[in-house]
Backbone and ligand atoms as CSV (ligand in chain L), in Angstrom:
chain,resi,resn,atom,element,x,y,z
A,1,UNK,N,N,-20.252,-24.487,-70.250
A,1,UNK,CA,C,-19.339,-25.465,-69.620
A,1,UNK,C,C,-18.400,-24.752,-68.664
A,2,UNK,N,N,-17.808,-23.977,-69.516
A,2,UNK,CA,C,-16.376,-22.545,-68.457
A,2,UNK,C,C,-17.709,-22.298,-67.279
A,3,UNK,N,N,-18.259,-21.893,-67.326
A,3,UNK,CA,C,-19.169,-21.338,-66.378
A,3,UNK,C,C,-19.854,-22.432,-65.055
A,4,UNK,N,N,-20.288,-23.240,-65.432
A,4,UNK,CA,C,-20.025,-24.311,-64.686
A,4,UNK,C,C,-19.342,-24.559,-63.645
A,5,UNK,N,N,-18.185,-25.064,-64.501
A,5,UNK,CA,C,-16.755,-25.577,-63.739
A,5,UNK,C,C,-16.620,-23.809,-62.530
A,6,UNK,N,N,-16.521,-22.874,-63.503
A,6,UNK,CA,C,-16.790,-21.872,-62.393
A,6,UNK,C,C,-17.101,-21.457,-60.866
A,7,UNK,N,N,-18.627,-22.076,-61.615
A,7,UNK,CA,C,-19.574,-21.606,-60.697
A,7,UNK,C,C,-19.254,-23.000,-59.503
A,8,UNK,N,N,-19.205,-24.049,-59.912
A,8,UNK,CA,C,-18.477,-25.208,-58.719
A,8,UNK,C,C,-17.184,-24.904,-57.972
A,9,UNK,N,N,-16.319,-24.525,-58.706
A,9,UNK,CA,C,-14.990,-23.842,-57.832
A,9,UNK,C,C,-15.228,-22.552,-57.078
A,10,UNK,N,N,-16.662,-21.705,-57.079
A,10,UNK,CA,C,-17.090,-21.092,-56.468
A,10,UNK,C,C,-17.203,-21.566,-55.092
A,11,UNK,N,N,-18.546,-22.818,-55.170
A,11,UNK,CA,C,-19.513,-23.476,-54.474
A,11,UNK,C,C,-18.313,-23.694,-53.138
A,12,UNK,N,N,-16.939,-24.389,-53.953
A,12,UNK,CA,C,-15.863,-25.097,-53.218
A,12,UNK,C,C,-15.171,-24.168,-52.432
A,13,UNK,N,N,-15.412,-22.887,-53.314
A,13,UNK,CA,C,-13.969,-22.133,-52.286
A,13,UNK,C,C,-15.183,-21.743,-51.149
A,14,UNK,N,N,-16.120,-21.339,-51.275
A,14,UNK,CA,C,-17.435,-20.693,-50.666
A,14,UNK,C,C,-17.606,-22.059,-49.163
A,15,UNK,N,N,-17.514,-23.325,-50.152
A,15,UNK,CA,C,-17.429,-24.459,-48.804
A,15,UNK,C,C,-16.403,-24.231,-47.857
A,16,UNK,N,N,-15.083,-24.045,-48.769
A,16,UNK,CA,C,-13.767,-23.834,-47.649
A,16,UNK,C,C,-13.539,-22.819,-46.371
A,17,UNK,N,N,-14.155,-21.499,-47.623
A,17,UNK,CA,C,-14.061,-20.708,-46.492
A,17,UNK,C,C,-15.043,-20.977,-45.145
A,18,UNK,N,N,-16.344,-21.334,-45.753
A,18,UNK,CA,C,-17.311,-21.375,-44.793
A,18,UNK,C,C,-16.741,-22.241,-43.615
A,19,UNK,N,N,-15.977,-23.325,-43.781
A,19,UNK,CA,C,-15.488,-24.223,-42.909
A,19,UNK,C,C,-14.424,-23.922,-42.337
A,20,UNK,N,N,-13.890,-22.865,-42.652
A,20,UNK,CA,C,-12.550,-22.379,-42.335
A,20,UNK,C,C,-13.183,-21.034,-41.141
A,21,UNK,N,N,-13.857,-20.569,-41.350
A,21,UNK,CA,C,-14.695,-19.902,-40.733
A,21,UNK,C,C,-15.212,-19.973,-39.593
A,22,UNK,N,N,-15.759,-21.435,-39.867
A,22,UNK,CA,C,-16.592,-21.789,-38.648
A,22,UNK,C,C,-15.384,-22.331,-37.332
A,23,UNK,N,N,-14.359,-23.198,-38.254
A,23,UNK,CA,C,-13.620,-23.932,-37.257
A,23,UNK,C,C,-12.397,-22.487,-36.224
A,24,UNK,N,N,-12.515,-21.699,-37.101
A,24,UNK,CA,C,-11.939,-20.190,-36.386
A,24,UNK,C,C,-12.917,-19.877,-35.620
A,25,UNK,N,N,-14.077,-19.569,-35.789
A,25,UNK,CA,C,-14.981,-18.989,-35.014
A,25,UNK,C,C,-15.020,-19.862,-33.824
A,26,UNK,N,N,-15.030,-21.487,-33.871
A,26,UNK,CA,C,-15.027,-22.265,-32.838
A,26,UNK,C,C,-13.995,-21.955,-31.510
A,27,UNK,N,N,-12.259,-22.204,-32.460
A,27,UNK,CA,C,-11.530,-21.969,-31.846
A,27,UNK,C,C,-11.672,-20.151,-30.959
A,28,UNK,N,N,-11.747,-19.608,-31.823
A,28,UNK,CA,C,-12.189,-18.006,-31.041
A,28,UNK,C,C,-13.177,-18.397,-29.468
A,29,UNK,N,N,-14.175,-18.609,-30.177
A,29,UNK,CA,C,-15.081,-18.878,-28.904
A,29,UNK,C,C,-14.293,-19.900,-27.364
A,30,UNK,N,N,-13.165,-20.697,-27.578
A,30,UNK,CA,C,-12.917,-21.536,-26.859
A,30,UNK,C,C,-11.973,-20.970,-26.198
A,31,UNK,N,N,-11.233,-20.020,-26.736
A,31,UNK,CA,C,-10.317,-19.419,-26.701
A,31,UNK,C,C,-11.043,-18.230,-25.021
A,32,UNK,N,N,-12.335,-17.805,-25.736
A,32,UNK,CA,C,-12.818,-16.801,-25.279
A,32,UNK,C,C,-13.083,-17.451,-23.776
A,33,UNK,N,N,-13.453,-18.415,-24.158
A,33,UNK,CA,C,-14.372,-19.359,-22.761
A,33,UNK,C,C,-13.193,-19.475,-21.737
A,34,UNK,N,N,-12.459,-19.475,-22.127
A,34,UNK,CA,C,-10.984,-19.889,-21.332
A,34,UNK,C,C,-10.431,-18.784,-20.624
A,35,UNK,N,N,-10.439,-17.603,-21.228
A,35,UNK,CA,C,-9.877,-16.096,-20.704
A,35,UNK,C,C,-11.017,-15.741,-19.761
A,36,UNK,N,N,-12.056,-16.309,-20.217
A,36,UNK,CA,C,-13.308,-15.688,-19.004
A,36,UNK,C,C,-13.172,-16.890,-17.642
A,37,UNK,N,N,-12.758,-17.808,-18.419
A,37,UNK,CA,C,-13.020,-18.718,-17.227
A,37,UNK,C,C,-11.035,-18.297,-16.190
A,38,UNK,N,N,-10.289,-17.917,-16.590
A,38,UNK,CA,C,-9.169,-17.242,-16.201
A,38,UNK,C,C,-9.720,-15.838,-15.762
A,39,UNK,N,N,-10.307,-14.971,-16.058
A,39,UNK,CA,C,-10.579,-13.652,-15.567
A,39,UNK,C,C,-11.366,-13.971,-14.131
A,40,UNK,N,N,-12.538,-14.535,-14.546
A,40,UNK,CA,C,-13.141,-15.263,-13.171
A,40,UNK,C,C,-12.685,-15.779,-11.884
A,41,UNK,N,N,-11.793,-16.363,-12.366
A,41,UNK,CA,C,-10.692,-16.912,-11.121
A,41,UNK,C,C,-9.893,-15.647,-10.882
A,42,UNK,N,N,-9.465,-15.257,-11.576
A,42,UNK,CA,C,-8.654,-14.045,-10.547
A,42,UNK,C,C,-9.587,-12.784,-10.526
A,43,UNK,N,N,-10.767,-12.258,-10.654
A,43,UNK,CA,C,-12.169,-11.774,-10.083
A,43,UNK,C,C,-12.185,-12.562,-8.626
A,44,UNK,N,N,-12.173,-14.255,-8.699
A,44,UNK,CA,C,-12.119,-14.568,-7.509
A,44,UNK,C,C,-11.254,-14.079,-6.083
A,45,UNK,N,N,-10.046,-14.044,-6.401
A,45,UNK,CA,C,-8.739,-13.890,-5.796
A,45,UNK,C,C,-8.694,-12.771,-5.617
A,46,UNK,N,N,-9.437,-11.915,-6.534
A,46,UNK,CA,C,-8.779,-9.993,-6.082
A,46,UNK,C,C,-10.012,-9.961,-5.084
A,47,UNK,N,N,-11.618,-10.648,-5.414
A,47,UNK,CA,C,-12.403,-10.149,-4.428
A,47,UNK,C,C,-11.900,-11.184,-2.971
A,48,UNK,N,N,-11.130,-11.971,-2.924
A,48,UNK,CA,C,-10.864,-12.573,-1.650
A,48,UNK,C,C,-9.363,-11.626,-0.642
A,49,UNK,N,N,-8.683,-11.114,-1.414
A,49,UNK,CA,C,-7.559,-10.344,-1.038
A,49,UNK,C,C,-8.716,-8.947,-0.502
A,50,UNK,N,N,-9.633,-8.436,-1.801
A,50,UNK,CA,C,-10.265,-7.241,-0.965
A,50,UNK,C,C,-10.896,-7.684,0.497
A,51,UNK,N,N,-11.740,-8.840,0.732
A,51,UNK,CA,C,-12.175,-9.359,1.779
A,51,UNK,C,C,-11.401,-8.985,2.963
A,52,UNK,N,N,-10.052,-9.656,2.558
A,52,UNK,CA,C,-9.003,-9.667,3.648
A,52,UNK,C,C,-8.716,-8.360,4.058
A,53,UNK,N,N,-8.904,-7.523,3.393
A,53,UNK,CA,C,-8.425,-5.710,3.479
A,53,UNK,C,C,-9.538,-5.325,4.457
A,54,UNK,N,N,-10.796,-5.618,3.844
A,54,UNK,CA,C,-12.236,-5.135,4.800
A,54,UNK,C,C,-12.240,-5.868,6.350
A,55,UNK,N,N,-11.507,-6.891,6.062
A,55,UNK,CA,C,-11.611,-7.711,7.541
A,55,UNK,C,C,-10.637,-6.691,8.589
A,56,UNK,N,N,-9.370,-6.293,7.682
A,56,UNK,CA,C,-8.606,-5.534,8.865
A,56,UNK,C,C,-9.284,-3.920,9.399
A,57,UNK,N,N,-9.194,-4.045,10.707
A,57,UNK,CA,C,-9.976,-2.750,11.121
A,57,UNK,C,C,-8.938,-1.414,10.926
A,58,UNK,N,N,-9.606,-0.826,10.766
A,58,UNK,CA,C,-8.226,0.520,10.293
A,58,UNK,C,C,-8.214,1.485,11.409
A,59,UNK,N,N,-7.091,1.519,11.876
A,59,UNK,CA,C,-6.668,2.314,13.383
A,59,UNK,C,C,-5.730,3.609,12.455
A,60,UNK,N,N,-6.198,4.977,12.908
A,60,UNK,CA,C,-5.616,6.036,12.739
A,60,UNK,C,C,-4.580,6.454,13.777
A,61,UNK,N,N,-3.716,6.692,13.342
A,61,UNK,CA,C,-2.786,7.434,14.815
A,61,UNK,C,C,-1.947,8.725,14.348
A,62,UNK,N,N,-1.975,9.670,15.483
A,62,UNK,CA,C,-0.612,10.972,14.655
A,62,UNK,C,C,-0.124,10.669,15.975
A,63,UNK,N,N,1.328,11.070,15.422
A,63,UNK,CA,C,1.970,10.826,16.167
A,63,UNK,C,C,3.038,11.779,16.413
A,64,UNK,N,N,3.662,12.659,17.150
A,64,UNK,CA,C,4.204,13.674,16.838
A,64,UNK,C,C,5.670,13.798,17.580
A,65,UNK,N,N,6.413,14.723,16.898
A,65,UNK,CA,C,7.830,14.456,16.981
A,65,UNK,C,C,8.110,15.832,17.465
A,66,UNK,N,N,8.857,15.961,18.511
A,66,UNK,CA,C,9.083,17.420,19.133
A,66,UNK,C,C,10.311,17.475,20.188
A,67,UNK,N,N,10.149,19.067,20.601
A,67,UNK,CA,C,11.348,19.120,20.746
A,67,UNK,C,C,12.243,19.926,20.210
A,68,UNK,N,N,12.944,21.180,21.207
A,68,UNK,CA,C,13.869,22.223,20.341
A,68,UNK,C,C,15.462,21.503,21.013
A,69,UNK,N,N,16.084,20.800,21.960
A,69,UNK,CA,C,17.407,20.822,22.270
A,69,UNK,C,C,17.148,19.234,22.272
A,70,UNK,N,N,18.398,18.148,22.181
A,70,UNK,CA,C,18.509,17.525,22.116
A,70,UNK,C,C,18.485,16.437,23.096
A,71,UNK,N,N,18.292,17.231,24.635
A,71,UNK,CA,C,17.447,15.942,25.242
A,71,UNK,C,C,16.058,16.510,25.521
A,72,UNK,N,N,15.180,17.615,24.851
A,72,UNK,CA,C,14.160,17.386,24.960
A,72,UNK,C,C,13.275,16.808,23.937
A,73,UNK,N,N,13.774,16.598,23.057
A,73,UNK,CA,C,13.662,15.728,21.694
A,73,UNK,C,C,12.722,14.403,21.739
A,74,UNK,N,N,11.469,14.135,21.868
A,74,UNK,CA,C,10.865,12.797,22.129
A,74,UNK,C,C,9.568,12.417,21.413
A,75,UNK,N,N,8.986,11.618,20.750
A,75,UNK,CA,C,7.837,10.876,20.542
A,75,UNK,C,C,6.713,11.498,21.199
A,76,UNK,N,N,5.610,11.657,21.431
A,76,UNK,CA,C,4.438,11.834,22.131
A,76,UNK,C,C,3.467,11.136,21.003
A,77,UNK,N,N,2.636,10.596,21.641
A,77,UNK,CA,C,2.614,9.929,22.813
A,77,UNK,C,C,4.307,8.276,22.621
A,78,UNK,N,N,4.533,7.597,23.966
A,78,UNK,CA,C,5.904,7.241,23.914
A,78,UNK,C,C,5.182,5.674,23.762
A,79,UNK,N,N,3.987,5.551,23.775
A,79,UNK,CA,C,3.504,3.942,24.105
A,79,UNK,C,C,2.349,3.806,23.273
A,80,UNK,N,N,2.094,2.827,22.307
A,80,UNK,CA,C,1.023,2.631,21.017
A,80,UNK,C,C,0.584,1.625,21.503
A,81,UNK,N,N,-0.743,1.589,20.953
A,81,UNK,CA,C,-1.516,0.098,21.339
A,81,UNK,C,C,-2.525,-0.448,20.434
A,82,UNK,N,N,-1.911,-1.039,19.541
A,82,UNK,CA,C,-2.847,-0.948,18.357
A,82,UNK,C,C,-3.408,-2.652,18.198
A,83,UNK,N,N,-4.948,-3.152,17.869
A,83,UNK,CA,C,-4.743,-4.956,17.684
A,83,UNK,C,C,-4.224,-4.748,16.735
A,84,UNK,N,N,-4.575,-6.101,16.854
A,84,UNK,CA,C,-3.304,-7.397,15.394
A,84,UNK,C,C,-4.522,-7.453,14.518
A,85,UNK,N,N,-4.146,-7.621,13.725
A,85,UNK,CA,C,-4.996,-7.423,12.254
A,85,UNK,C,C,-5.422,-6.457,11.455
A,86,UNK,N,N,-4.714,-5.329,12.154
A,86,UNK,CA,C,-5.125,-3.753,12.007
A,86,UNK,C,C,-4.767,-3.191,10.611
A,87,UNK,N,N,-5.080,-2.298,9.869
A,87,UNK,CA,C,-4.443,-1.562,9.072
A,87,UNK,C,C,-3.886,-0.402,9.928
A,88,UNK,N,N,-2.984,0.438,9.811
A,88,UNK,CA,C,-2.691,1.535,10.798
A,88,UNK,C,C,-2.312,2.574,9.551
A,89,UNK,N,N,-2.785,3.772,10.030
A,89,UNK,CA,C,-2.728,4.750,8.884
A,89,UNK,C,C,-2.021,5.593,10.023
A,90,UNK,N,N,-0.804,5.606,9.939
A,90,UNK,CA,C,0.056,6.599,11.100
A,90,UNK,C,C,0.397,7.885,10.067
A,91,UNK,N,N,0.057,9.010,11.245
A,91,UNK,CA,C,0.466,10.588,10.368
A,91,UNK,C,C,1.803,10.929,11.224
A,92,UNK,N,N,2.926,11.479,10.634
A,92,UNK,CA,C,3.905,11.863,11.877
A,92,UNK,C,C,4.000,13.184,11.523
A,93,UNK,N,N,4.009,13.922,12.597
A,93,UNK,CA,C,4.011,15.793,12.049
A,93,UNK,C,C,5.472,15.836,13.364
A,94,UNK,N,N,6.398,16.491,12.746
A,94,UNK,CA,C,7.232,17.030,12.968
A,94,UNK,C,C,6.776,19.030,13.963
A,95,UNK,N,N,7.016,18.670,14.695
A,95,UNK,CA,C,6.834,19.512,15.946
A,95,UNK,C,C,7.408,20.735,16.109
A,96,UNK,N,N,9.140,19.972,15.685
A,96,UNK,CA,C,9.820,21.270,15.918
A,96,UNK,C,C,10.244,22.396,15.773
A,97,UNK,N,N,10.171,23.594,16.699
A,97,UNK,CA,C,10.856,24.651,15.033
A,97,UNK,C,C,12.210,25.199,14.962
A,98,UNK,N,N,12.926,24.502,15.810
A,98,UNK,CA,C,14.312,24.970,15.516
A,98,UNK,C,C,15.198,23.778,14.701
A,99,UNK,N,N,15.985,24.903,14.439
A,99,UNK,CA,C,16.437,24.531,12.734
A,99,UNK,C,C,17.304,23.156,12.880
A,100,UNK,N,N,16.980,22.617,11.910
A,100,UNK,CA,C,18.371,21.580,11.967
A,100,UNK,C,C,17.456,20.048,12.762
A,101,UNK,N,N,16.025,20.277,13.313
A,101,UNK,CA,C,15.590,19.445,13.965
A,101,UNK,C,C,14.798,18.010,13.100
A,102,UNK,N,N,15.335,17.695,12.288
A,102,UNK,CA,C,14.856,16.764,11.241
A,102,UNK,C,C,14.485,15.231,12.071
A,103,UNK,N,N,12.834,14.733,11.614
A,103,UNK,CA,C,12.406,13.626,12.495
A,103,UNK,C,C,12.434,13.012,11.707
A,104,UNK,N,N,12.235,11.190,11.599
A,104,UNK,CA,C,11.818,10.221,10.936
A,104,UNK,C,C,10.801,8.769,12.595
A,105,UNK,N,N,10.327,8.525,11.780
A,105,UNK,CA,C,9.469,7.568,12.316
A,105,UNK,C,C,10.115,5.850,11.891
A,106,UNK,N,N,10.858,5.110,12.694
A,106,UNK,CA,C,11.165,4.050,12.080
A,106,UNK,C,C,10.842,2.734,13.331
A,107,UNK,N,N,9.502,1.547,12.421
A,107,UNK,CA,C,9.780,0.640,13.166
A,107,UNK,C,C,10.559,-0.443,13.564
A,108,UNK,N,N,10.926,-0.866,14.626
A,108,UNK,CA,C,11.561,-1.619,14.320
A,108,UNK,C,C,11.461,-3.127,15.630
A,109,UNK,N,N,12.495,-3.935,14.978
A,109,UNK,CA,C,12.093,-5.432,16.054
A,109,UNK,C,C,12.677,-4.543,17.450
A,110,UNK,N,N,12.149,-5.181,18.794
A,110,UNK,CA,C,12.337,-4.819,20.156
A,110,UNK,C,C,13.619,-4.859,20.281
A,111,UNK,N,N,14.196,-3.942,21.052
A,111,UNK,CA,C,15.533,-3.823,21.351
A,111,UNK,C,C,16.862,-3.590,20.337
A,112,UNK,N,N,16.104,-3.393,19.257
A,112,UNK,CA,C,17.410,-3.301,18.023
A,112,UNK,C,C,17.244,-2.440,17.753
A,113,UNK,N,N,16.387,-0.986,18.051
A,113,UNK,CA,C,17.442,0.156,17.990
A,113,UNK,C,C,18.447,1.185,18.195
A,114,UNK,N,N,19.439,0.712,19.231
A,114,UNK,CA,C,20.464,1.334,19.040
A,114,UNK,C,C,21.548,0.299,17.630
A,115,UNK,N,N,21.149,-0.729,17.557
A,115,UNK,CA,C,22.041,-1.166,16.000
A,115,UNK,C,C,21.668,-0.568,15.011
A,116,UNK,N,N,19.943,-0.647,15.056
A,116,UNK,CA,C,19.670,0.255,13.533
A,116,UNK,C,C,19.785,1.545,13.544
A,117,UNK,N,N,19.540,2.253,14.850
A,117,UNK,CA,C,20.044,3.657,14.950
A,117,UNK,C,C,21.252,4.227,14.138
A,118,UNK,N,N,22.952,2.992,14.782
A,118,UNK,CA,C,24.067,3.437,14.340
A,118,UNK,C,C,24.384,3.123,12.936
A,119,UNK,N,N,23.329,1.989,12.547
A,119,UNK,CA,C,23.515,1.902,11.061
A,119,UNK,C,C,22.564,2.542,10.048
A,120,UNK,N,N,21.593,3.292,10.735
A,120,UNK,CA,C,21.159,4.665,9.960
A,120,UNK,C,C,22.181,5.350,9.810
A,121,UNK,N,N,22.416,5.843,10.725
A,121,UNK,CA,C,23.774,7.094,10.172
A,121,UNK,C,C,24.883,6.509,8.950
A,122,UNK,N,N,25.265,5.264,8.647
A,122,UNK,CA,C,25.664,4.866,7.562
A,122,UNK,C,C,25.323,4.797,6.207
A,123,UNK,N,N,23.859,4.433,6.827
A,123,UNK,CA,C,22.884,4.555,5.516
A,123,UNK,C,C,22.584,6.011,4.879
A,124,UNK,N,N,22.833,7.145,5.777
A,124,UNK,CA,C,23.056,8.327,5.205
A,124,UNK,C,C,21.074,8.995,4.814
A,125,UNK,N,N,21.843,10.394,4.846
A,125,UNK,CA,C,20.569,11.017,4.036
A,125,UNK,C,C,19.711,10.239,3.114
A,126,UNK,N,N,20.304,10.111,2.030
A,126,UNK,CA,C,20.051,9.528,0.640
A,126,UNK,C,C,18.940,8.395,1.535
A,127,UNK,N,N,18.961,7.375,2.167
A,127,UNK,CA,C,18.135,6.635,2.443
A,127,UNK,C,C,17.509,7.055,3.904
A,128,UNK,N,N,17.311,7.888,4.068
A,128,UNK,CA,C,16.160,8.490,5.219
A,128,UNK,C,C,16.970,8.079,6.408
A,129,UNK,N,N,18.226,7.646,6.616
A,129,UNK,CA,C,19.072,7.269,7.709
A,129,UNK,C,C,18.509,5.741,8.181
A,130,UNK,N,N,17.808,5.257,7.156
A,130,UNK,CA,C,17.218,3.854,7.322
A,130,UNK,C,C,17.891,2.658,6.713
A,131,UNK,N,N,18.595,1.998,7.405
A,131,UNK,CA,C,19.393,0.472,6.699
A,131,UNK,C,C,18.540,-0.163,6.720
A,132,UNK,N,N,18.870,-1.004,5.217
A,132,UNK,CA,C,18.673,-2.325,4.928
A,132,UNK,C,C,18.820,-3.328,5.528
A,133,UNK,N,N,17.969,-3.611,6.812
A,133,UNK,CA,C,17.857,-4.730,7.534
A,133,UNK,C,C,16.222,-5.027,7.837
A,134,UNK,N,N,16.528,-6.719,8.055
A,134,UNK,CA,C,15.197,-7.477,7.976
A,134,UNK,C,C,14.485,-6.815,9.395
A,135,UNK,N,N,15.103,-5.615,10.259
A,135,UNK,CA,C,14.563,-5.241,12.234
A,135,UNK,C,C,13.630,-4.490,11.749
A,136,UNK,N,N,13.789,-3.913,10.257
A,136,UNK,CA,C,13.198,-2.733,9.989
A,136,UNK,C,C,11.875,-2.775,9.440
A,137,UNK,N,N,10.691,-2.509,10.036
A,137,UNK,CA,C,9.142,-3.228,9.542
A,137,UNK,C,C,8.845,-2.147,9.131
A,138,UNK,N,N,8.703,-0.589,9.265
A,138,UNK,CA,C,8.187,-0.414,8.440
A,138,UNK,C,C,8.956,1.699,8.482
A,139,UNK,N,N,8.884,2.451,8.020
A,139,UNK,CA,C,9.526,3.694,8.252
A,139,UNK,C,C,8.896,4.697,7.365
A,140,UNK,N,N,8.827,5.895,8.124
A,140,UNK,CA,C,8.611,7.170,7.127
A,140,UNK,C,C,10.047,8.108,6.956
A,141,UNK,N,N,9.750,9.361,5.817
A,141,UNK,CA,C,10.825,9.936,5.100
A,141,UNK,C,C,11.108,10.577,6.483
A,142,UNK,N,N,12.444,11.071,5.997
A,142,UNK,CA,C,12.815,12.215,7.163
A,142,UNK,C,C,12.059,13.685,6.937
A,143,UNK,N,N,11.407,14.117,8.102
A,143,UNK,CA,C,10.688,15.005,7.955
A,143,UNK,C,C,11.275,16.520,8.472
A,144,UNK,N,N,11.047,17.855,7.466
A,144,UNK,CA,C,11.650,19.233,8.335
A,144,UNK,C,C,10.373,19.399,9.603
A,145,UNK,N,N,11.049,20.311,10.123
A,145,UNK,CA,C,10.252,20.718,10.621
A,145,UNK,C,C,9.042,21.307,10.257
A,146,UNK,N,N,7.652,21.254,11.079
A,146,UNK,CA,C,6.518,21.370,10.213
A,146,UNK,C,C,5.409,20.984,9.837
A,147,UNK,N,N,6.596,20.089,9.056
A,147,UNK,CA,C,6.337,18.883,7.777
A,147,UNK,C,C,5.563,17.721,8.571
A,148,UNK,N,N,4.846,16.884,7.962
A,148,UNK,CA,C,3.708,15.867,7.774
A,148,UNK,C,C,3.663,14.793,7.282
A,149,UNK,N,N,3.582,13.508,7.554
A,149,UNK,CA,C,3.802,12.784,6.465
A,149,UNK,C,C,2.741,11.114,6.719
A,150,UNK,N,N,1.704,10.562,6.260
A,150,UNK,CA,C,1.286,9.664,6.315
A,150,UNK,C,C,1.514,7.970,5.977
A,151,UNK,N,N,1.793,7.321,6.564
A,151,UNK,CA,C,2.375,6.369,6.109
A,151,UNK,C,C,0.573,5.163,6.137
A,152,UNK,N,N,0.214,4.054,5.803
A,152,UNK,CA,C,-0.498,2.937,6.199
A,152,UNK,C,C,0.256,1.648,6.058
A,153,UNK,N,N,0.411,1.071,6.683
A,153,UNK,CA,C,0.838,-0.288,7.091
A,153,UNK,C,C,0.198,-1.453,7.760
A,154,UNK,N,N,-0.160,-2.633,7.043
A,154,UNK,CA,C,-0.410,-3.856,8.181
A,154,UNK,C,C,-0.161,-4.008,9.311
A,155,UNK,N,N,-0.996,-3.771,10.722
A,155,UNK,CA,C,0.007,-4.182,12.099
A,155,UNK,C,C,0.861,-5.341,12.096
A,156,UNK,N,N,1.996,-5.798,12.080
A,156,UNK,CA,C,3.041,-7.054,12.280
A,156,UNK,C,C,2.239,-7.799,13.157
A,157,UNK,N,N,2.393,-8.365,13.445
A,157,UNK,CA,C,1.709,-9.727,14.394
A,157,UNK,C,C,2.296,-9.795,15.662
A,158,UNK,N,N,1.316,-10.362,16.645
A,158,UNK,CA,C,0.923,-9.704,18.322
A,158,UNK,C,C,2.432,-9.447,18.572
A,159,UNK,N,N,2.655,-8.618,19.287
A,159,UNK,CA,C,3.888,-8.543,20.015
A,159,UNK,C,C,4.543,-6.998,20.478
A,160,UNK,N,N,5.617,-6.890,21.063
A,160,UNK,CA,C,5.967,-6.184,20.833
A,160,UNK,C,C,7.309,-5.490,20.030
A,161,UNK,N,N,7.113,-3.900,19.808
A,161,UNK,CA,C,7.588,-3.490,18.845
A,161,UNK,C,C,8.729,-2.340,19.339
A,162,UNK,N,N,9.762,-1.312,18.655
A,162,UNK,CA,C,9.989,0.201,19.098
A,162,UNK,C,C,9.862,0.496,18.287
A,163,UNK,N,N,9.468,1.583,18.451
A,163,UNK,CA,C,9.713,2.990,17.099
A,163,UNK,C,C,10.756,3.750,17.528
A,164,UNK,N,N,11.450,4.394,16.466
A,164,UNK,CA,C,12.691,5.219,17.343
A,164,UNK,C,C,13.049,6.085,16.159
A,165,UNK,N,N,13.253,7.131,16.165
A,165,UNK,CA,C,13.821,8.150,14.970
A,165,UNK,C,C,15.352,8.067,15.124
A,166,UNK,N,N,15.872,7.446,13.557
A,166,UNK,CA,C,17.049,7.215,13.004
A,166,UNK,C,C,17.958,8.906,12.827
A,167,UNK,N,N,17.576,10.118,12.719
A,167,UNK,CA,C,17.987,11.002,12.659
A,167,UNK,C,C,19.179,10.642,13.425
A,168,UNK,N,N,20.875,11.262,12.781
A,168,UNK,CA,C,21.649,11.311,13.830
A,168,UNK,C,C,21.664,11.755,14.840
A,169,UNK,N,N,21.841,11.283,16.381
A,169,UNK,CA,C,21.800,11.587,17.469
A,169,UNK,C,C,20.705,11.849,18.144
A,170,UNK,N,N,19.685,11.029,17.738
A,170,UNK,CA,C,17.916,11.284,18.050
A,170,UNK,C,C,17.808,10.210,18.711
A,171,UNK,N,N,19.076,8.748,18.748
A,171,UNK,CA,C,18.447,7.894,19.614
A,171,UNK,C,C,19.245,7.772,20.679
A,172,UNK,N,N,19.098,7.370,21.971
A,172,UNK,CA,C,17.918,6.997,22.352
A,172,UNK,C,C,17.123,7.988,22.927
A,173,UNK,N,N,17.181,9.489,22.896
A,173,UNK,CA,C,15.805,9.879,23.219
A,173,UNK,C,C,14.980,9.973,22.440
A,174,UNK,N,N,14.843,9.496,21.342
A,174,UNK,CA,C,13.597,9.625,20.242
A,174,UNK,C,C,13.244,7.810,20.247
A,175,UNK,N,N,12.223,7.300,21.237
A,175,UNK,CA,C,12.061,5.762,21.316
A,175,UNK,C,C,10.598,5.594,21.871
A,176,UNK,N,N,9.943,4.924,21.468
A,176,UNK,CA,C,8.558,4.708,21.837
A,176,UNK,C,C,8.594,3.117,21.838
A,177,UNK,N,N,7.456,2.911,21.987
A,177,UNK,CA,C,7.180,1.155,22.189
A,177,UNK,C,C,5.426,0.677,21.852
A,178,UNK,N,N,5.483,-0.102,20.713
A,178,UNK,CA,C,4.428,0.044,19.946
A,178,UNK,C,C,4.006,-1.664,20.553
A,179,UNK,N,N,2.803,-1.718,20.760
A,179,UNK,CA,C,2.466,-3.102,21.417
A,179,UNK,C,C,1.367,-3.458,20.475
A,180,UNK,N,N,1.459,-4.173,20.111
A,180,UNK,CA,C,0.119,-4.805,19.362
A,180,UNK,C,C,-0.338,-6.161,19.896
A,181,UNK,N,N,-1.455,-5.960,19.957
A,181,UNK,CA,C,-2.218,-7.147,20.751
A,181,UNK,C,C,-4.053,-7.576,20.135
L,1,CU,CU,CU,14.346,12.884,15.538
């Protein structure tokens, strides 16, 4: 009789779990279907962002910073011409070798750098002589002489641009004019 009753409260817990089991295993699986069907979609989105990367053509440029006295101090080449849609992988090598001749590469909106110029020098070392303003699209570190430095950036959209090195007292003879078209 004990054995019985047993062996049925077996049968029962053996039913429960089994059902307890299955309805987990269900939920698991739905669970699963859902993260794949979420992974998928953004599989979608990263391969449509890579698309967009392969679509932009990638333009190399060095660009070099030279110059031992302070008005011979200038950009070469002084005029860029890069299309619109570009990736641009700009190298800036610092030219000079007398001492004290520290370059930076900074773009910026047309005609605003002598403002961002004088508000580099505020902005100080510590920030590459580069302020926090919306003129400023895109900039490399301040470089010694020598020194090298690669930046890649999206071309900004058609128009035109300056580049100008924020170093104190580098502008305006350190000014180029970047055209994208
Ligand atoms: Cu400079």
């Amino acid at each position: 009789m004990e054995s019985t009753v047993l062996n049925s409260m077996k049968k029962i817990i053996f039913i429960i779990c089994s059902v307890v089991l299955t309805s987990c295993g269900g939920s698991t699986e739905k669970s699963d279907n859902s993260s794949q069907t979420e992974k998928t979609s953004q599989t979608k989105v990263k391969a449509e962002a890579t698309e967009k990367e392969v679509e932009r053509e990638l333009v190399e440029i060095t660009l070099i910073a030279k110059g031992e006295t302070m008005t011979e101090i200038a950009f070469e080449p002084k005029t860029l011409t890069i299309p619109k849609n570009s990736k641009v992988r700009l190298t800036l090598k610092n030219e000079s070798v007398m001492a004290g001749m520290l370059h930076n590469f900074v773009l910026v909106a047309l005609g605003s750098g002598q403002e961002i110029a004088t508000a580099g020098i505020a902005a100080g070392e510590a920030n590459s002589f580069v302020p926090k303003d919306n003129r400023v699209i895109v900039n490399t570190k301040v470089l010694k002489m020598g020194e090298e430095t690669t930046i890649e950036f999206n071309s900004p959209e058609a128009g035109s641009y300056h580049y100008i090195c924020t170093f104190p007292g580098h502008y305006p003879n350190m000014i180029g004019r970047m055209n994208v078209q």
